[in-house]
VEXMAR-868241 format. One record per residue (C-alpha): x, y, z. Coordinates in steps of 0.001 Angstrom, whole numbers, padded with zeros to 6 digits, always signed. Example, Ala and Ser with C-alpha at 12.3 -4.5 7.8 and 13.67 -1.06 7.14 Angstrom:
BEGIN
+012300-004500+007800 +013670-001060+007140 
This chain:
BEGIN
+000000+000000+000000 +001115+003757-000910 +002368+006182+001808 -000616+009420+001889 +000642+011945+000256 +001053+014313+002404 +001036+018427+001557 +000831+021380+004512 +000257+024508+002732 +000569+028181+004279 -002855+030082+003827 -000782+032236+000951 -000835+028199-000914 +002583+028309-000729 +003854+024122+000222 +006017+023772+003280 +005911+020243+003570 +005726+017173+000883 +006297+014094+002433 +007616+011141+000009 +004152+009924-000278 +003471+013197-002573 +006644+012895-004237 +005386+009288-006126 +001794+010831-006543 +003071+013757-007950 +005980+013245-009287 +008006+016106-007837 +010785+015675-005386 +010290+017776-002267 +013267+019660-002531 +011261+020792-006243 +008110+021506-004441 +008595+023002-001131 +008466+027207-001528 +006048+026686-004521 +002090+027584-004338 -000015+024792-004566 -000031+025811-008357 +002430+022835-008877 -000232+020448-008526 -003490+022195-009996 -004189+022059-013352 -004154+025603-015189 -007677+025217-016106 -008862+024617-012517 -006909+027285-011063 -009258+029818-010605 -012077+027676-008756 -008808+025997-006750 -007930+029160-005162 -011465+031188-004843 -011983+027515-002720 -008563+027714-000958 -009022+031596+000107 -012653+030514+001744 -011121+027804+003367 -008020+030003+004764 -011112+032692+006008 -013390+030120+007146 -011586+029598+010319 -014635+027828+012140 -013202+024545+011209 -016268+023989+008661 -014469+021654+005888 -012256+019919+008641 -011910+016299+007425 -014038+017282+004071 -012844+014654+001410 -012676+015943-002018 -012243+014083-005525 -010515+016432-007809 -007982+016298-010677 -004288+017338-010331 -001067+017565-011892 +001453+015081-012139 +004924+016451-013097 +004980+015076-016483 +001771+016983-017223 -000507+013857-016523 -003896+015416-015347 -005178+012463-012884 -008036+012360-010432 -007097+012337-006727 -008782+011779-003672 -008000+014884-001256 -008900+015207+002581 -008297+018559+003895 -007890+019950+007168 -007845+023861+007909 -004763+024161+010989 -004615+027148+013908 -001571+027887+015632 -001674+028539+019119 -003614+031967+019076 -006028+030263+017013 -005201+031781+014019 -004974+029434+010382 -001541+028425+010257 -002621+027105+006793 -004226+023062+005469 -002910+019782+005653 -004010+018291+002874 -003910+013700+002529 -003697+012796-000787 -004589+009404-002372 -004602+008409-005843 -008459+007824-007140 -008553+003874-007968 -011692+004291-009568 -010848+006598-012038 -006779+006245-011912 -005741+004396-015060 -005624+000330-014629 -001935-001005-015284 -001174-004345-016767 +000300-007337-014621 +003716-008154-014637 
């Protein structure tokens, strides 16, 4: 079975930590990823709803999409658009404000593309 991916995001989208689990779903190491926005992984023509959704999220700060499981397509590194399965969860640092969203990141078996047997 494949490590989550794991992704923690400031609320600005920008990664600050990719675990190795994200570097085989996405295909970028984390030494590639970490200080990028969340851009990396969204597909150009999704970007606009991505971040009008991320923004609520970051100002939401009542918790409401804690745990909130998403299917959604991303980006792989070699420009593969795939369909992930994405459970988000909205972090507060210790004054209660968002420190930013831990996102767990699973490839979509359903709709991922089936690979022959060796």
């Amino acid at each position: 079975m494949a490590e989550p991916a794991l992704v923690f995001a400031e609320p600005s989208g920008v990664v600050r930590i990719w675990n190795s689990g994200a570097e085989s779903l996405f295909g970028h190491p984390a030494a590639e990823a970490i200080g990028q926005t969340l851009d990396l992984i969204v597909p150009p023509d999704y970007r606009e709803r991505h971040w009008a959704g991320y923004r609520a999220a970051m100002a939401a700060s009542d918790g409401n999409i804690d745990h909130a499981s998403f299917n959604i397509p991303a980006l792989h590194r070699d420009g593969t658009v795939m369909r992930v399965e994405v459970r988000l969860l909205v972090l507060h640092d210790s004054r209660n404000r968002v420190a930013g969203a831990m996102a767990v990141f699973s490839a979509d078996e359903e709709t991922a593309p089936s690979l022959p047997r060796l």
